[in-house]
N, C-alpha and C positions, 0 to 999 in steps of 0.2 A: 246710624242713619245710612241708609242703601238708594243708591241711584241705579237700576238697569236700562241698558240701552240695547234691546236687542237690533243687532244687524240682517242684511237681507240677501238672497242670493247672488255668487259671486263678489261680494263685497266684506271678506273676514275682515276684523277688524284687527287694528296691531296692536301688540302690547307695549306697556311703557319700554321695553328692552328695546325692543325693535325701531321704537321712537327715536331711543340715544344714539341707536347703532344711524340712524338718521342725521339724525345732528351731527355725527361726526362725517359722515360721508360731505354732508354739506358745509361743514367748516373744512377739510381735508380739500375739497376742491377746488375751495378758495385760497389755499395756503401751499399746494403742492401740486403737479400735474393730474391729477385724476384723485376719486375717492377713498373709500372706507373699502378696498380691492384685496382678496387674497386669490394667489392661485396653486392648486394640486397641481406637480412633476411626478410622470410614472417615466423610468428610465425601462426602459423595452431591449430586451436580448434579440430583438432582429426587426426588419423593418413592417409595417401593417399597408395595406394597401391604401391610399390615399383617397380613391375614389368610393373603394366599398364602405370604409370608415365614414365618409361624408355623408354617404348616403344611409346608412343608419343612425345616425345620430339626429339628421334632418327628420327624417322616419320618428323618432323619439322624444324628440321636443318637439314637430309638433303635434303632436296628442296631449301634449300638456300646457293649456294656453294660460296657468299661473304663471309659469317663467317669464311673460309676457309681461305680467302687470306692470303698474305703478301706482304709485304715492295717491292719494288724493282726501279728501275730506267730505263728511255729510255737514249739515245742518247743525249738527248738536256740536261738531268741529273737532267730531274723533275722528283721529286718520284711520285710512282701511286699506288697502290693496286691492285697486277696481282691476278683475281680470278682463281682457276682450275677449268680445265676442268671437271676433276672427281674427286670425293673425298676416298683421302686415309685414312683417321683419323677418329675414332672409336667414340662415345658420349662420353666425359668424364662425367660419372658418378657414384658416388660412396653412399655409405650407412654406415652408423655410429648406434651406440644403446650409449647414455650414461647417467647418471642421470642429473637429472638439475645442480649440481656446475660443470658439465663438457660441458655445449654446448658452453658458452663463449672463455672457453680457447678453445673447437675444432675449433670455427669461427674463432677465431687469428691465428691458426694453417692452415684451408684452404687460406686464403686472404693472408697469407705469405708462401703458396706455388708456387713456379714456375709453369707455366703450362709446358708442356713436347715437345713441340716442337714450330718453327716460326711459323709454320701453325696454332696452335691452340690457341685460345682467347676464350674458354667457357667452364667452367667447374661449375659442379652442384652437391650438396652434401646436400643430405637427412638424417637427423636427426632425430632421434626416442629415446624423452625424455624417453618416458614410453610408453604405453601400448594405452593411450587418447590421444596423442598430439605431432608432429612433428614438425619441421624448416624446411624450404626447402631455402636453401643461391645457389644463383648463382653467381657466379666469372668471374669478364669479364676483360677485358684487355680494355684502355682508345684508344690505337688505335683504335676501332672498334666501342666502343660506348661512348657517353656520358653518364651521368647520366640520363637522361632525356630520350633518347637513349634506354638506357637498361630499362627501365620501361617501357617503349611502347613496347619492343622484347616481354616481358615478357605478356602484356598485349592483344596483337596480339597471342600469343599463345593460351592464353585461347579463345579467338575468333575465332579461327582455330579447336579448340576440340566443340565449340557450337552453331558457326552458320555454314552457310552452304557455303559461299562465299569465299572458301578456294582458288582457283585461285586468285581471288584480292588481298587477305591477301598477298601473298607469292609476287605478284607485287611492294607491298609496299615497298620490301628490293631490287628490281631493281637497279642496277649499271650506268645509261645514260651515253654515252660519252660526257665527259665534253673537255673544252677548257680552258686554261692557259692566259690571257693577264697578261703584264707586263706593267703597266703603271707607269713607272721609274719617272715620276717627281710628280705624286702626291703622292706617295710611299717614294718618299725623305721627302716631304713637312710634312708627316707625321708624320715622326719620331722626328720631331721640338714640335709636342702637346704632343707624347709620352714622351720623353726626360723630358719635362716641369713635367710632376705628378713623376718621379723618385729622391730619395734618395739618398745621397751619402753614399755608404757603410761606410762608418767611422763613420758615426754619428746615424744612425740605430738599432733598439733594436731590437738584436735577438739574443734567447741561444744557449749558446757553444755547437755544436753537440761535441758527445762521442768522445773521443781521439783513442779509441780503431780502427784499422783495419779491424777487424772480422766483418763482413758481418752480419745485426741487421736487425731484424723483426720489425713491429708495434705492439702497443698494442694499445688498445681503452674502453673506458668509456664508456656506454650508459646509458643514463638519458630520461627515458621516461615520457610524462605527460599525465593523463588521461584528458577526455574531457574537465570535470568541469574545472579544471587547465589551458590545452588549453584556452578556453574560457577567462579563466582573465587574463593568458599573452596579449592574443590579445585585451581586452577592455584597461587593462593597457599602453600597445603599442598606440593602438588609442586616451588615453586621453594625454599622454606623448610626440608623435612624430605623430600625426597625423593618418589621415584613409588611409590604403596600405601602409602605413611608416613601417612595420613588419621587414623589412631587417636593416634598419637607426637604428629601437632601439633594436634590438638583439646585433646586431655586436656593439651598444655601451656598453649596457651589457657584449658584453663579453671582449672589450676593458677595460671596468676599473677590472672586476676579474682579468686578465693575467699583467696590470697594479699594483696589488696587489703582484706576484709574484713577479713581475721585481724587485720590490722598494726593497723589503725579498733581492733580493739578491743581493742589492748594485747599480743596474741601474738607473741612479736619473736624468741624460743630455743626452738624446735622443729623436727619434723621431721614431715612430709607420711608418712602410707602410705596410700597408692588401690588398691584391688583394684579392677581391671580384669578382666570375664569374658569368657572366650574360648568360644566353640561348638566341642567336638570333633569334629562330625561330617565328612564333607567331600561333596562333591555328591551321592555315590551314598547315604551313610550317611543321610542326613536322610529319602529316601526312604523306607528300612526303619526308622528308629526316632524316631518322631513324640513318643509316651508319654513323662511325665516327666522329667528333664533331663538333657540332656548337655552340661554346661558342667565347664569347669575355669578358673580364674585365674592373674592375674599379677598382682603385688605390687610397687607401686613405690614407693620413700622416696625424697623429696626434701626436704633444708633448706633451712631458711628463708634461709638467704644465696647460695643459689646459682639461688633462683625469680627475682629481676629482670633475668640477663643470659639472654634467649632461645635465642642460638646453644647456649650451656652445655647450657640444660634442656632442650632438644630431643635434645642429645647422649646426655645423661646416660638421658632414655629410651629411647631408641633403644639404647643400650648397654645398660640390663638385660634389653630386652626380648630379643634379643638371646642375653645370658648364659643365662635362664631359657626361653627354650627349646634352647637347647644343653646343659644341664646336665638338662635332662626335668624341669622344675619345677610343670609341670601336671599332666605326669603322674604328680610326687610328689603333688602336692594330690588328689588322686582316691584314689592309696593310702592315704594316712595318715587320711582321711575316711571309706574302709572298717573303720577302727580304733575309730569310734564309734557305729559299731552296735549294741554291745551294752548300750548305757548306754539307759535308759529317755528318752525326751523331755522331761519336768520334769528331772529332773535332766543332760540334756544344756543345756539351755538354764541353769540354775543353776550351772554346771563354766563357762558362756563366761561371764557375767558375773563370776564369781570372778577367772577367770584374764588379763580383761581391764578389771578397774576399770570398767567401765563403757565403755570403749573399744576399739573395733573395729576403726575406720578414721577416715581422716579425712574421707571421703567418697567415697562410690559412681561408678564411671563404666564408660560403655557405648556402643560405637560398634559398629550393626550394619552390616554391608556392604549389598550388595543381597535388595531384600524378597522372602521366598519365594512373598508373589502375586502370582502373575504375570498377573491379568489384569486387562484396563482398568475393569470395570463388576463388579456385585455383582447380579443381578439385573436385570438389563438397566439397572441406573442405574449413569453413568458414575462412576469415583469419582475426586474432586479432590484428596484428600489424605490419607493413613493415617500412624499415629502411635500412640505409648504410652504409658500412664498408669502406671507402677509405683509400686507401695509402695515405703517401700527400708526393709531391717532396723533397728531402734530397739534401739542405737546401728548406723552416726551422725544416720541420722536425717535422711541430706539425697543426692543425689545426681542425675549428669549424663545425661542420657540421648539420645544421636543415633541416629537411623534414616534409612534413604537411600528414599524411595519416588516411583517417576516421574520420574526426574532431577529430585528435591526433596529437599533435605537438611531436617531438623527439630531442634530440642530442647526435650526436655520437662526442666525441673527440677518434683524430688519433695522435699519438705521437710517435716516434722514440724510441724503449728500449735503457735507459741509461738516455735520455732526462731530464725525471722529475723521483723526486722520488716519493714512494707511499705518502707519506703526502702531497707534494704540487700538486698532481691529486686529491689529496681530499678536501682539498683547494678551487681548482678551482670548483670541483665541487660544493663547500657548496657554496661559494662564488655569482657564477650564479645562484643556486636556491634563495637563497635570492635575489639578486638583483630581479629576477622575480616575487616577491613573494610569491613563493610555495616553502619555506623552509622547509613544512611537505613530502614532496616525496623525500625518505629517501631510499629505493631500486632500483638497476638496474634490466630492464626487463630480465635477464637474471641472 
């Protein structure tokens, strides 16, 4: 049985994905100073003009009045993304001057900012260490983009300032009216393989979020590695878990560091589940579909008695990853995610906290392959280093994040303030540098 719901001009409609990515902005607001926010850091080898930069960017959004949108519902009570007609909202753009021990904490400070209105999902904040060398962090809201997403906006933009094909560029953020089917029994069928990779919250290792009320920012680690370094994670990866295994042996890296925690604090009879997200698009798709997110996940449980023998844990992921995509488990999660569309946002975020005690995951992880920009400078300023600041949903409240940029591998951990203390972030962090073997990178890039 099929239900289609064709939509109508400027009014795409969103997918179940985009729905949750909803829901959690909407519980995250509630729970933490602002939402479902991640922001790109490009560390710049010299300063960009503040005023020319302003004015192209302004120039560039607005010709795309999707960025504009918001949230809304028809009659049938599918949500959509009603874009305006015209736009009323100004370039959120701002400027900062401060020495190097202060751009860290101003980046925690931007990416736990609320943006100021529904309407707005992009804000941009220019950095000026000194005198030679800026940041330029853009802040986006997960309604709008993915990760993947916001790295292509970013990278289309520079393509817009240096070739000439600027009508196409501006094509690419096109809104098509879409159509809705409801295909109610494969959609049931589905949630029988999803169901099948879930934990029972009782038995699930994840830390007590802060008892406090008050409304908590994140905070974030970044742990940068230079090429040479690069380079022998990934030989070490390929001789340990195979060749394109890079995601299998990180995330088991970082399952036995956070493993090391657990045990410190008494957790000894549980079971690990990490939703790991995957990008469904493939080289052509990301082309055509920039807007809002195209992700689905994978779901991996591992006990606690089987995280200290390495060879095992790399098996064991490697084998569901494996199962779950032989068995189309992502692309259960995309159906069964269409299912929650009809439930309002308050009470879809009220439904996960019931059905999950409080518990989600055990913790967030994310290994992007190669970065969608693709060019060396931003501006005619070269860039040294790019990287990501994500919120991660509360619960759990904490999560791993690598991105590959310039034969330069990164990670950023995101964490809830209260979560850990500063010793066991230090911990984790000596902990994963050794496991990788580059226990001598000893500084954050920042």
């Amino acid at each position: 049985m099929e239900t289609v719901i064709p939509s109508i001009r400027n009014k795409p409609y969103l997918s179940g994905v985009d729905w949750l990515i909803s829901a959690l902005d909407y519980a995250m607001k509630a729970t933490t100073n602002a939402g479902n926010m991640s922001q790109i850091v490009i560390m710049l080898d010299t300063v960009v003009d503040e005023v020319s930069l302003r004015g192209h960017l302004r120039r560039f959004t607005k010709e795309i009045p999707a960025l504009y949108g918001k949230i809304s519902r028809n009659i049938t009570c599918v949500p959509y993304w009603r874009i305006p007609e015209g736009l009323e909202n100004d370039l959120n753009f701002n400027v900062y001057h401060v020495n190097n021990e202060g751009v860290l904490s101003l980046l925690k400070s931007t990416i736990n900012k609320p943006f100021n209105s529904s309407g707005e999902h992009l804000a941009f904040h220019l950095i000026y260490e000194d005198s030679r060398r800026c940041y330029l962090a853009m802040t986006f809201d997960h309604c709008l983009f993915d990760a993947r997403g916001a790295e292509t906006f970013l990278d289309l933009f520079q393509q817009y300032l240096t070739e000439n094909n600027k009508d196409e560029i501006i094509k690419r953020f096109s809104c098509p009216p879409t159509e809705v089917t409801f295909q109610w029994f494969k959609n049931i069928r589905a949630m029988k393989n999803v169901k099948s990779r879930m934990v029972k919250p009782s038995i699930m290792a994840a830390l007590p979020l802060p008892n406090s009320k008050a409304k908590r920012g994140f905070s974030f680690r970044i742990i940068p590695f230079d090429q040479a370094e690069t380079d022998q994670i990934y030989n070490r990866s390929h001789d340990e878990a195979g060749y394109f295994m890079e995601m299998p042996y990180l995330l088991s890296v970082v399952i036995q560091t956070v493993h090391a925690l657990f045990k410190i604090r008494g957790m000894t009879k549980d079971t690990y589940l990490i939703p790991v997200s995957i990008d469904m698009r493939n080289g052509e798709d990301i082309k055509q579909n920039i807007l809002f997110n195209h992700l689905s996940f994978l779901f991996f449980q591992v006990h606690f008695d089987d995280v200290d023998n390495q060879e095992g844990l790399l098996k064991s992921i490697k084998q569901q990853m494996y199962e779950q995509v032989q068995s189309g488990f992502p692309e259960d999660i995309r159906r069964v995610s269409l299912l929650t569309r009809v439930a309002p946002l308050p009470a879809l975020g009220k439904l996960f906290r019931l059905a999950c005690k409080e518990k989600l995951a055990s913790f967030c992880f994310s290994y992007m392959g190669k970065c969608s920009y693709k060019y060396a400078d931003i501006m005619g300023a070269e860039i040294n280093n790019l990287f990501h600041m994500p919120r991660v949903p509360t619960p759990p409240g904490i999560g791993f994040f690598f991105n590959h940029f310039n034969s330069r591998l990164n990670l950023v951990i995101s964490y809830l303030d209260g979560l850990l203390q500063d010793e066991e972030i230090a911990m984790i962090e000596s902990g994963i540098k050794q496991r990788l073997g580059c226990p001598a990178v000893n500084e954050h890039c920042l």
